[in-house]
C-alpha positions in Angstrom: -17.7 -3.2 -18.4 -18.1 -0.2 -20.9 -14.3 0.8 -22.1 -13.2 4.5 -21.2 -12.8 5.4 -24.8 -15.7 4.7 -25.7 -18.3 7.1 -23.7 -17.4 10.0 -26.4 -18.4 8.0 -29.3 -21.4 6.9 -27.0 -22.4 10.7 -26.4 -22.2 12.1 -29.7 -24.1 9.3 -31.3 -27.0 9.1 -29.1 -27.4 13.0 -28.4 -28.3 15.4 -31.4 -30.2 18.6 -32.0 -32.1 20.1 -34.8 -28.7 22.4 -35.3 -26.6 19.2 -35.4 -24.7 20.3 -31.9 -24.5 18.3 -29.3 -25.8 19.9 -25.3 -22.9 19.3 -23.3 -24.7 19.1 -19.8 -26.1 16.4 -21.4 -23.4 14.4 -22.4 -21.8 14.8 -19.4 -24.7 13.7 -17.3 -24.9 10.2 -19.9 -20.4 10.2 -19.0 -22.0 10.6 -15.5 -24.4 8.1 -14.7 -22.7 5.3 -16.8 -21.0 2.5 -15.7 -17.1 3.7 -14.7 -14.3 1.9 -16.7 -12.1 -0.8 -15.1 -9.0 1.7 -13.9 -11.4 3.5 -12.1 -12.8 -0.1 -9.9 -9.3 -1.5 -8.8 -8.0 1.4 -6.5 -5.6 -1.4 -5.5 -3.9 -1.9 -8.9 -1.4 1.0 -8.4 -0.5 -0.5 -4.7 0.2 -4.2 -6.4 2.3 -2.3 -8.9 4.2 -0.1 -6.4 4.5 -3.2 -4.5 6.1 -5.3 -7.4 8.3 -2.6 -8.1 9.9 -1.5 -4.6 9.9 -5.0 -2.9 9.9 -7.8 -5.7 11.8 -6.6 -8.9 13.5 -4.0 -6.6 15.1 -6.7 -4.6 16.5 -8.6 -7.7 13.3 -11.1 -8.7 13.4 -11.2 -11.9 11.6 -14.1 -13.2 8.9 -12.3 -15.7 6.1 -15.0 -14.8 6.3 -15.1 -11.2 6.7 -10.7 -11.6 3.3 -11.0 -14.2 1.9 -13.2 -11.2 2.6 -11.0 -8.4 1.2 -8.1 -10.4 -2.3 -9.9 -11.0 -3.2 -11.5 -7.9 -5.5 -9.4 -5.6 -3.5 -10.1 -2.4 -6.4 -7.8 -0.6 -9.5 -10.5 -1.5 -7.7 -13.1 0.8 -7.3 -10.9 3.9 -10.0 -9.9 6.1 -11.6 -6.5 5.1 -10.0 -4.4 8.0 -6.2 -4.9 6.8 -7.0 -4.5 3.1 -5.1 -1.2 3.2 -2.3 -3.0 4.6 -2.3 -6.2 2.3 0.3 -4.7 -0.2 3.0 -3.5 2.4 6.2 -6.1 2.5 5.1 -7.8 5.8 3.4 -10.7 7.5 -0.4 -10.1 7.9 -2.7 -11.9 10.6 -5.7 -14.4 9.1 -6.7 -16.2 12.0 -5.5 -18.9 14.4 -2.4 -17.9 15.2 -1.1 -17.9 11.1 0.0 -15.2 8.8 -0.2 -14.5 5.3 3.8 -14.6 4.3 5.3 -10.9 3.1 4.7 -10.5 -0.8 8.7 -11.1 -1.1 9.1 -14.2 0.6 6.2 -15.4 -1.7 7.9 -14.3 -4.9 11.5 -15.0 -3.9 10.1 -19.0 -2.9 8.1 -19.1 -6.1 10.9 -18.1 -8.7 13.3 -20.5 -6.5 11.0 -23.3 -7.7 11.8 -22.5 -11.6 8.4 -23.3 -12.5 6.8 -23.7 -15.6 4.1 -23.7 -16.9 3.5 -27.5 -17.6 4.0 -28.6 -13.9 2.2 -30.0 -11.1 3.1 -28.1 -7.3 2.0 -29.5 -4.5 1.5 -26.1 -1.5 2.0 -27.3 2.4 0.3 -24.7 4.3 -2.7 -22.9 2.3 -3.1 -20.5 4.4 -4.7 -17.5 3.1 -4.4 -18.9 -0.4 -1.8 -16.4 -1.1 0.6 -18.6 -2.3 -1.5 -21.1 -4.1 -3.1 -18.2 -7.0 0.4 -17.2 -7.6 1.9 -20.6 -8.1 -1.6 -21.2 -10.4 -1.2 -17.7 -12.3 2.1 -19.7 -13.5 1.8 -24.0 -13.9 -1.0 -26.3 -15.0 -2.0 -27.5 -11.6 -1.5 -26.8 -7.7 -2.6 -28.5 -5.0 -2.2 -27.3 -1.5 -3.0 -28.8 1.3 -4.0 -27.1 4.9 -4.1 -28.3 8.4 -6.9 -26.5 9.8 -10.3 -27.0 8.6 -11.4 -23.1 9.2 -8.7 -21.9 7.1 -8.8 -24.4 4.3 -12.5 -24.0 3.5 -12.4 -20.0 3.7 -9.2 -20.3 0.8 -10.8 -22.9 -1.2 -14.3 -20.3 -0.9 -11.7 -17.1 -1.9 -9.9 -19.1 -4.7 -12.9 -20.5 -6.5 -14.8 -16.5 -6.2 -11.8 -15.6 -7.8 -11.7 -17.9 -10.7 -9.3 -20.3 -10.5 -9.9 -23.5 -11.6 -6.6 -25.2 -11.7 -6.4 -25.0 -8.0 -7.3 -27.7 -5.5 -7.6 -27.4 -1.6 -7.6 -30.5 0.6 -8.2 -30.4 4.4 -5.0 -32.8 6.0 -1.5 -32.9 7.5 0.6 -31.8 5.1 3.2 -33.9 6.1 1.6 -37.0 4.4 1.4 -34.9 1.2 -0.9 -36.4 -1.5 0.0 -39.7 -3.2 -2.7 -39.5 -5.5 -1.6 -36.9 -7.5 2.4 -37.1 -7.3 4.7 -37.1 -8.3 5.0 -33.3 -8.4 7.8 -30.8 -10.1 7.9 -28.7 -7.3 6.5 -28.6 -3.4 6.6 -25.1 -1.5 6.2 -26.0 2.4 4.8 -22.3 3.8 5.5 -23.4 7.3 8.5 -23.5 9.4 9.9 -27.5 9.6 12.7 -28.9 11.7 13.5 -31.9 8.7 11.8 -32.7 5.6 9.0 -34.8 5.5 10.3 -38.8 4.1 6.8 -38.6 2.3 7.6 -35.1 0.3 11.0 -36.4 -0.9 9.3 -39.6 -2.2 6.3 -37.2 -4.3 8.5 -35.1 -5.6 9.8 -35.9 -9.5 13.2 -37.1 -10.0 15.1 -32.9 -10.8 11.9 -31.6 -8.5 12.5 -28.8 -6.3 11.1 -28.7 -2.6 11.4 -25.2 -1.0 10.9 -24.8 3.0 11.8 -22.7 5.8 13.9 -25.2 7.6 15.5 -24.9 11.1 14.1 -24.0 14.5 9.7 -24.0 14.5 10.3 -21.5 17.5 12.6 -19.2 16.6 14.4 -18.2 12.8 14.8 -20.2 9.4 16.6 -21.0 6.8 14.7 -20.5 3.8 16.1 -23.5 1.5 15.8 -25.3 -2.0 16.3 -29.3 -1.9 16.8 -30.6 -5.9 16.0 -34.3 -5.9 18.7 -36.3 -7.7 19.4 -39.9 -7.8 16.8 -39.7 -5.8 18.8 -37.7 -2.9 18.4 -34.4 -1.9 21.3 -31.5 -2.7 20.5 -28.8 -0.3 21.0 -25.0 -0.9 20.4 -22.1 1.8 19.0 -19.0 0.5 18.1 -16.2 3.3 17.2 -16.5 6.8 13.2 -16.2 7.3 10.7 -16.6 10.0 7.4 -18.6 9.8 4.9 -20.2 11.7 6.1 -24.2 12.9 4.1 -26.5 10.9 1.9 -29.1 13.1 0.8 -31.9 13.2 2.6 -35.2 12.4 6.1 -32.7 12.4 5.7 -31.8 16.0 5.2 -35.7 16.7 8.6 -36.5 14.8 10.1 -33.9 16.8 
């Protein structure tokens, strides 16, 4: 991609007369026909900005990674194409069978709860979209994230690889099993509503790990909460009531 300042230097170097004075028609057809410079590709840069601005650092985030994170990720790639316009308002969006993509808030407000850094190893329940999973990678080493239904797990794992990231792994699976053979993790973000905490989660996560869930009532409202594991128990914080879609599976069993 050809840098904005440098189609001047471009035009006067390549376009001469016998008088030493350069046509402008024709230097502005070469600024013209060239290839336009990055600000001009991303019409969705200012949006993510605005977005960051109003309803992440405007509503008292203030952890600089997870702000740097929510300013990079291209929230629109992992909707569908007719709610692109609408992927940077401060709401729930649909993606298919019944799930949502969380509001950009929620997502930063569960990310900076997790005090990551950038050494660690997360462990996502509930891909998703992918949403979730490029922030938490934009910030720590690895992230896995598992996801229930097949359709939805192989569509994020397609978005997040066209978009680059490497340190990223999807697995198709209940997430209420988690996944032994890469814990024990620093942190696990449950992006579904759950009426306990999985036995399996609390045994993955590191001794001073931090699990964050919606936790309460799959059918109605949540308490959006951060469990610290120590001594290997569980102190439990409420944050702010939420509302997401009930995890299934092997949670709807133990219910």
């Amino acid at each position: 991609m050809m840098k904005a300042d440098s189609y001047e230097k471009q035009c006067a170097h390549k376009v001469h007369t016998v008088n030493g004075i350069m046509p402008l028609f024709l230097c502005a057809f070469f600024f013209l026909f060239s290839p336009l410079p990055t600000f001009a590709v991303d019409r969705y840069v200012q949006k993510r900005q605005e977005m960051v601005e109003k309803d992440i650092e405007g509503r008292g985030v203030k952890d600089s990674a997870v702000l740097k994170a929510m300013r990079t990720v291209p929230r629109h790639l992992l909707v569908e194409k007719r709610l692109r316009d609408r992927a940077y308002a401060d709401y729930p969006l649909p993606i298919g069978e019944g799930q949502t993509i969380s509001q950009p808030y929620v997502v930063a407000l569960m990310t900076e709860t997790a005090r990551l850094k950038a050494t660690d190893r997360v462990l996502e329940i509930g891909t998703g979209s992918g949403y979730q999973a490029a922030v938490l990678a934009e910030i720590v080493k690895e992230v896995y994230t598992i996801e229930i239904r097949r359709t939805l797990a192989d569509r994020a794992a397609k978005r997040l690889k066209k978009l680059g990231y490497k340190n990223i792994t999807v697995k198709y699976a209940d997430g209420y099993f988690g996944w032994k053979e890469h814990a024990p993790f620093d942190a696990i973000i449950i992006s579904a509503a759950a009426n306990h905490i999985p036995p399996h989660l609390i045994k993955q996560l590191k001794e001073g790990g931090r699990l964050i869930l919606p936790l309460g009532s799959t059918v109605y409202y949540q308490m959006l909460t951060l469990a610290t594991k120590k001594k290997g128990e569980l102190e439990v914080r409420q944050l702010i009531p939420v509302r997401f879609v009930p995890m299934v599976g092997e949670m709807r069993k133990e219910h």
